[in-house]
C-alpha positions in Angstrom: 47.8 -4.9 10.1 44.3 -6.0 10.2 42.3 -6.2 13.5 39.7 -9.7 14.6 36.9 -9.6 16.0 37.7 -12.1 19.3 34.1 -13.8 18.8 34.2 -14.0 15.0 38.2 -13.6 13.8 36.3 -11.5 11.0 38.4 -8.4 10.2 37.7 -5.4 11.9 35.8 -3.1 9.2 36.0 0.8 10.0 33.8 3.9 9.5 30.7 1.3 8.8 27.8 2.8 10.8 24.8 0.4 11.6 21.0 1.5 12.3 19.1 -0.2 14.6 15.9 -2.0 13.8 13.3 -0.3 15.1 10.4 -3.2 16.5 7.3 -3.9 14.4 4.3 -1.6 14.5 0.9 -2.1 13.1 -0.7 0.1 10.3 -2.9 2.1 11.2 -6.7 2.9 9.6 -6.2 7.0 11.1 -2.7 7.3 9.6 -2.6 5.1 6.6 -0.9 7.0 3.1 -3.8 8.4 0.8 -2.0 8.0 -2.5 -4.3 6.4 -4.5 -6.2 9.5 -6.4 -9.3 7.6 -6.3 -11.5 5.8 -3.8 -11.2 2.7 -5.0 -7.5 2.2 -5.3 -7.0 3.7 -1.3 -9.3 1.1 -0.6 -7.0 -1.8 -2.2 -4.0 0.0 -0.3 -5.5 -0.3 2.9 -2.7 -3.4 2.7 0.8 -4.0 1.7 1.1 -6.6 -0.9 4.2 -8.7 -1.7 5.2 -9.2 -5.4 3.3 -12.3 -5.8 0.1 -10.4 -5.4 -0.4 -11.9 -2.1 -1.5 -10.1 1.0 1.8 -9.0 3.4 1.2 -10.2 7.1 -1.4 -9.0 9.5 0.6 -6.3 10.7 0.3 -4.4 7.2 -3.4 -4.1 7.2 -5.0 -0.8 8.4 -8.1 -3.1 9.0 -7.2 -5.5 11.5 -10.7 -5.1 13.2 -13.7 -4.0 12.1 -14.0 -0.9 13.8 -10.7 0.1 12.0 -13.0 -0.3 8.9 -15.4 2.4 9.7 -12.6 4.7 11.1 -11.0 4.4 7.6 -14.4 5.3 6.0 -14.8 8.2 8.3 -11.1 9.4 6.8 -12.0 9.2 3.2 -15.4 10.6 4.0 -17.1 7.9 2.9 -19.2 8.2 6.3 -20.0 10.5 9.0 -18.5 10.9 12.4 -21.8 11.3 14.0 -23.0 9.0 14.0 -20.7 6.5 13.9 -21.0 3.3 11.2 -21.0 0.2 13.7 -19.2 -2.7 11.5 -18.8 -6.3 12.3 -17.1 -9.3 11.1 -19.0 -10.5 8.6 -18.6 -6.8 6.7 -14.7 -6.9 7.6 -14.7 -10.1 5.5 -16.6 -8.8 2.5 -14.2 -5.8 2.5 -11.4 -7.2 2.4 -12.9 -9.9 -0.3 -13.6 -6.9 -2.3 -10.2 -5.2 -1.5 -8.0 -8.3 -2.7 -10.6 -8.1 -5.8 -9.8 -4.7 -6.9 -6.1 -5.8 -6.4 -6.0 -8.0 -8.5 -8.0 -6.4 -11.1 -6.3 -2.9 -11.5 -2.4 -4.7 -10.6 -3.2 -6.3 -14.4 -4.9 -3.3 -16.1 -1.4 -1.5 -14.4 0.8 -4.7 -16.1 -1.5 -4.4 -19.2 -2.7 -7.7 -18.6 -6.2 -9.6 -19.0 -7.8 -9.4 -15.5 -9.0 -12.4 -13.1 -13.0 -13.4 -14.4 -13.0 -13.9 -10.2 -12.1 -10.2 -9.5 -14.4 -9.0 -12.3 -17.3 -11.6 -10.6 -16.6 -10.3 -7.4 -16.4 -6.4 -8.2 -19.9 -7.0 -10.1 -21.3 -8.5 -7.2 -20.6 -6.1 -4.5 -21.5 -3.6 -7.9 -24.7 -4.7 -8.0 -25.5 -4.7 -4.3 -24.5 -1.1 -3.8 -27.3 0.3 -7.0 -29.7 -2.0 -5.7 -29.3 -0.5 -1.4 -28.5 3.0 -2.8 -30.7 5.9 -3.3 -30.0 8.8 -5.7 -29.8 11.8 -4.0 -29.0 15.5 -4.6 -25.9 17.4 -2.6 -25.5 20.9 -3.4 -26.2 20.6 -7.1 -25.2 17.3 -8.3 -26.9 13.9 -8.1 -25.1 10.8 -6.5 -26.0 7.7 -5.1 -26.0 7.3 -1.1 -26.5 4.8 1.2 -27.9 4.5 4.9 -26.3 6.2 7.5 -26.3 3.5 9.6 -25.6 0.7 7.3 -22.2 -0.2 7.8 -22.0 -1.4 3.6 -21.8 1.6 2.6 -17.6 1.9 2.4 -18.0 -1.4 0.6 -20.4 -0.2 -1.9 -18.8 3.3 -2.2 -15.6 1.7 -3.7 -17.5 -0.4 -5.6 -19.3 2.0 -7.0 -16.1 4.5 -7.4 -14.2 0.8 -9.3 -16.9 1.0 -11.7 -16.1 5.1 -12.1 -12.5 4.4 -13.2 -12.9 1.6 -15.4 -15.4 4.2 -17.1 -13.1 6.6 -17.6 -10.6 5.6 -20.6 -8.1 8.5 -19.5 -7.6 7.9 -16.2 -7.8 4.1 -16.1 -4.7 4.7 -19.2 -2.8 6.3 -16.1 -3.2 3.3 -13.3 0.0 2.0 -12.0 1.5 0.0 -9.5 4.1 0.6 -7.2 7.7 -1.5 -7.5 8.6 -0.9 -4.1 9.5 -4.0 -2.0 6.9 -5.3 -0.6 4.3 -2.5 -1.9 2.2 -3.1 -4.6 0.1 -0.1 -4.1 -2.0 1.5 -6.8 -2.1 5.0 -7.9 -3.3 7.4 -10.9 -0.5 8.9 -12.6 -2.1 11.9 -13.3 1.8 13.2 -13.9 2.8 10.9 -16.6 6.4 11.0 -14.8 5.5 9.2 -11.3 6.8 5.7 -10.5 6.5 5.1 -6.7 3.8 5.3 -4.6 5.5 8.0 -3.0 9.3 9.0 -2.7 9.2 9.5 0.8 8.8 5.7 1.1 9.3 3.4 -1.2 11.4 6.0 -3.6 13.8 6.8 -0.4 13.9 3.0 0.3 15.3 2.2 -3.4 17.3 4.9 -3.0 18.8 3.1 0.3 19.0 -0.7 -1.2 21.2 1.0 -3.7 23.4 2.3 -1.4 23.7 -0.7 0.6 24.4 -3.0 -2.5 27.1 -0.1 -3.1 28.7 -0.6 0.4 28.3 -4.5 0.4 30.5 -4.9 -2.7 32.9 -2.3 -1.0 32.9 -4.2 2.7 33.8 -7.4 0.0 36.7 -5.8 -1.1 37.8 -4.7 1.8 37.3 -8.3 2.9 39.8 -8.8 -0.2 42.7 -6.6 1.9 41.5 -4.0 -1.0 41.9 -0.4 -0.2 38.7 1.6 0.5 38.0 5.1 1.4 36.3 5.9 4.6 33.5 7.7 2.6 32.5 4.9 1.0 31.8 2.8 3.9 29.3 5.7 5.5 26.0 3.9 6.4 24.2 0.5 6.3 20.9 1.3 5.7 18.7 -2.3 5.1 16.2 -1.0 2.5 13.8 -3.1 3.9 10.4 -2.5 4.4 9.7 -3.2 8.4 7.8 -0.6 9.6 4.4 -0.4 8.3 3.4 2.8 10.5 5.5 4.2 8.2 2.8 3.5 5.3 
């Protein structure tokens, strides 16, 4: 005989464990995944983007001030700790400008598409900024272009720069990808030949657990159906869903 629920009159379901939901958190600029293999492409994931190509909500942005800006370039090492880059608003803005630029432009190299002439225009902007502000100068042995310490463009024009790189490079730019996860789109060079996700911990283990929920939803429906089910295939609930994004 099948047991109600006295709120719902749904029938009881056994063995079905559910996981809480833990509360939002913000991404952080100190914590935020490196997976990009170049500058340029960590600089675009500072974000989550949906499958659109649209930003995800604030809470997915490692930059949600401008100091979180410098700390990020301080990670990468595109600045010194001592002493600290002081950024503002207006350079917050032009960052992420440029980050929603580079987006867009290696997302369609990644889908083998023609890229925006916006992102192109905006990339040779900030492009031409960081050659005119720069300097070459030698660090133990080899040449490279650098910037004043104090000016707080330099993380701007360092990905600029470092966009220009990859496009250079036939090889690597053959091996730019895009995440499928949901609600991802993060870039990355597949310097394997064999990777698909951004990385498994994340959105490979969240596939993973969609799969397994579409798995058990089909089996809670049959069971629904007075259908006989075994108790391990009713195990976990698992949401698949991308919530967290300290977890980036």
């Amino acid at each position: 005989m099948q047991r109600f629920s006295a709120v719902s009159a749904v029938p009881f379901l056994p063995y079905i464990n559910y996981y809480p939901v833990r509360p939002m958190q913000r991404s952080s600029a100190t914590a935020r995944r490196l997976v990009g293999g170049a500058v340029c492409l960590d600089f675009a994931n500072a974000i989550d983007w949906d499958s659109d190509g649209s930003e995800r909500p604030a809470h997915a942005d490692a930059w949600a001030a401008p100091a979180d800006l410098a700390l990020w370039g301080t990670r990468v090492g595109l600045v010194d700790s001592a002493p600290p880059v002081v950024a503002h608003g207006r350079e917050l803005a032009a960052a992420r400008s440029l980050r929603r630029a580079l987006h867009d432009l290696f997302a369609a190299i990644a889908a083998r598409q023609e890229p925006s002439r916006e992102a192109v225009a905006r990339l040779e902007g900030d492009y031409a900024q960081a050659i005119s502000a720069s300097e070459l100068t030698e660090v133990d042995g080899s040449w490279q272009l650098a910037w004043a310490h104090d000016d707080p463009r330099r993380i701007r024009f360092a990905a600029a720069v470092d966009a220009v790189d990859l496009l250079r490079d036939d090889e690597r730019l053959a091996r730019v990808r895009m995440c499928p996860g949901h609600n991802c789109g993060w870039l990355f060079v597949d310097t394997s030949g064999r990777r698909r996700w951004c990385s498994m911990e994340v959105c490979g283990a969240r596939a993973k657990m969609r799969r397994l929920y579409e798995r058990q939803r089909r089996t809670r429906m049959d069971l629904l159906g007075g259908r006989r089910v075994s108790r391990d295939d009713t195990a976990v609930h698992p949401s698949g869903e991308c919530r967290n994004a300290a977890d980036r």
